[in-house]
SERO-4910 file (N, C-alpha, C, O; in steps of 0.05 Angstrom, whole numbers):
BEGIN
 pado doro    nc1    nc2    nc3   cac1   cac2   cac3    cc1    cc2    cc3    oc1    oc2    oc3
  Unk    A    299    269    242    298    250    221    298    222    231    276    212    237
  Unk    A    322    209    235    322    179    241    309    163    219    298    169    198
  Unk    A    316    132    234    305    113    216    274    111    210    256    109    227
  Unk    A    271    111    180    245    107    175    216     82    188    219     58    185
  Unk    A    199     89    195    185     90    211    170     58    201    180     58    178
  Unk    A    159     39    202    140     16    196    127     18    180    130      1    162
  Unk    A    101     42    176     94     45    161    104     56    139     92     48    119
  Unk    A    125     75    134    144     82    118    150     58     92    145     57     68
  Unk    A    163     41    110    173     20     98    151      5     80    152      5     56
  Unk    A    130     -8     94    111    -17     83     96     -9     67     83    -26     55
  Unk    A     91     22     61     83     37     42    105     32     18     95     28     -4
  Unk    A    127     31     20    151     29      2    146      9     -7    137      8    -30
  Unk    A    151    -15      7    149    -36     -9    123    -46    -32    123    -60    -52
  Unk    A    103    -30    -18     81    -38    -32     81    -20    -63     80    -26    -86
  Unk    A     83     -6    -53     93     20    -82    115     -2   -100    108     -9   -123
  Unk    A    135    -11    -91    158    -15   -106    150    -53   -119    158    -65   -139
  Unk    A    135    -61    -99    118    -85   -112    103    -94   -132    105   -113   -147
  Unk    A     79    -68   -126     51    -76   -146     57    -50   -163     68    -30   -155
  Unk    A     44    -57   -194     54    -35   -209     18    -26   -211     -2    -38   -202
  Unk    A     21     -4   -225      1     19   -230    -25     -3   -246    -21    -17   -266
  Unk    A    -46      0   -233    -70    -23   -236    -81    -43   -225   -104    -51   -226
  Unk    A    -52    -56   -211    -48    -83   -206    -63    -84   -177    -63    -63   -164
  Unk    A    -75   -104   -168    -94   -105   -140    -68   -104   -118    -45   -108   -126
  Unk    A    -72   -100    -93    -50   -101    -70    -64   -116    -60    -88   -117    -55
  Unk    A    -43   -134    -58    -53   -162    -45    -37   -162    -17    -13   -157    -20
  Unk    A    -46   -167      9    -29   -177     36     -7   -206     35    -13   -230     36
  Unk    A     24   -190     33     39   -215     31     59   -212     62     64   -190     72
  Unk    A     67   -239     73     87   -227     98    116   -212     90    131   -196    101
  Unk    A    117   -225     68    144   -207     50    149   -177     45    169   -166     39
  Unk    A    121   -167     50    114   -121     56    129   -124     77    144   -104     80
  Unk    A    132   -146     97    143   -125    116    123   -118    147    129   -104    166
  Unk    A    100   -136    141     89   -121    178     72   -150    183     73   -173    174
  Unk    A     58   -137    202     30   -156    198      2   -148    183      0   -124    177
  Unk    A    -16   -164    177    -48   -156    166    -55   -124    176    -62   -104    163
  Unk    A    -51   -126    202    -67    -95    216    -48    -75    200    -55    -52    193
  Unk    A    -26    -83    197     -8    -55    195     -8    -53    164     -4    -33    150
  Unk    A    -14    -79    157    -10    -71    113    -30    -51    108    -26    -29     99
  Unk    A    -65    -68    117    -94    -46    120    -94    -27    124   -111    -12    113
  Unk    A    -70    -14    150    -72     13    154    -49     32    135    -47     56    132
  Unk    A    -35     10    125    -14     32    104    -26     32     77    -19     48     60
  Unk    A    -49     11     71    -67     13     42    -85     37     49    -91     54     32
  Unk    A    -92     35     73   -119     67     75    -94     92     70    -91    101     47
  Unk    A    -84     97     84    -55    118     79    -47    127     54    -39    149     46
  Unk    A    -52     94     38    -35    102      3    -53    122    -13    -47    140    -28
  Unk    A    -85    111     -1   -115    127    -14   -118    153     -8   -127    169    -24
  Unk    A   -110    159     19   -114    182     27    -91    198     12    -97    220      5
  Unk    A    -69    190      8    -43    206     -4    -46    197    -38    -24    195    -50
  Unk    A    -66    192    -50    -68    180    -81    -59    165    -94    -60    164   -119
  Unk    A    -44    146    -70    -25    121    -88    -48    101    -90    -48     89   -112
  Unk    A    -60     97    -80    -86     76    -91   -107     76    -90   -113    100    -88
  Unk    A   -127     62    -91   -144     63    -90   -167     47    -81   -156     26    -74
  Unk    A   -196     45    -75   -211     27    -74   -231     27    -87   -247     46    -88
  Unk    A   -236     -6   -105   -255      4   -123   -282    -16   -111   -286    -25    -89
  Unk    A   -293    -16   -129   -326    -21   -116   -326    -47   -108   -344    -54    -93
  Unk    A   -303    -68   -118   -308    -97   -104   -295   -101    -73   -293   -119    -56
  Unk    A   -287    -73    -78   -275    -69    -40   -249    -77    -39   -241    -81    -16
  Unk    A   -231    -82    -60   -205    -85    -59   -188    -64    -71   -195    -50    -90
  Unk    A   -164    -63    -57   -145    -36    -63   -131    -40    -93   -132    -62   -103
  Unk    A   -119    -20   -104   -112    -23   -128    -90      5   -131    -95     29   -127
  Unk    A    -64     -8   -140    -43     17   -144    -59     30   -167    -69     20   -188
  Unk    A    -60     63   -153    -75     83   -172    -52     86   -189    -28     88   -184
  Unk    A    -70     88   -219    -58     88   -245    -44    118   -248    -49    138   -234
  Unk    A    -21    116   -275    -14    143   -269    -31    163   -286    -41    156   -307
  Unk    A    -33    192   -275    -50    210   -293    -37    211   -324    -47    224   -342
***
């Protein structure tokens, strides 16, 4: 187990930030740097927390 991991966190925060629709925007307040927010936004898509829509920006996926 142990302490939760960087990306862990930064996934969290972003979840607990932007609500369902809202764009994810890169703030230093998530918690990492640019490289590490990008790679926890591809992560949220691949696991269905968000999304990317056609203007190429991420977006907390809405709930079913």
């Amino acid at each position: 187990n142990g302490p939760p991991t960087r990306a862990d966190v930064v996934k969290h925060n972003i979840k607990a930030q932007f609500k369902p629709g809202e764009r994810i925007a890169y703030s230093i307040q998530l918690g990492s740097s640019d490289k590490t927010f990008y790679k926890c936004v591809r992560e949220l898509v691949i696991e269905g927390h968000a999304e990317k829509r056609a203007d190429g920006c991420f977006y907390v996926a809405r709930a079913q």
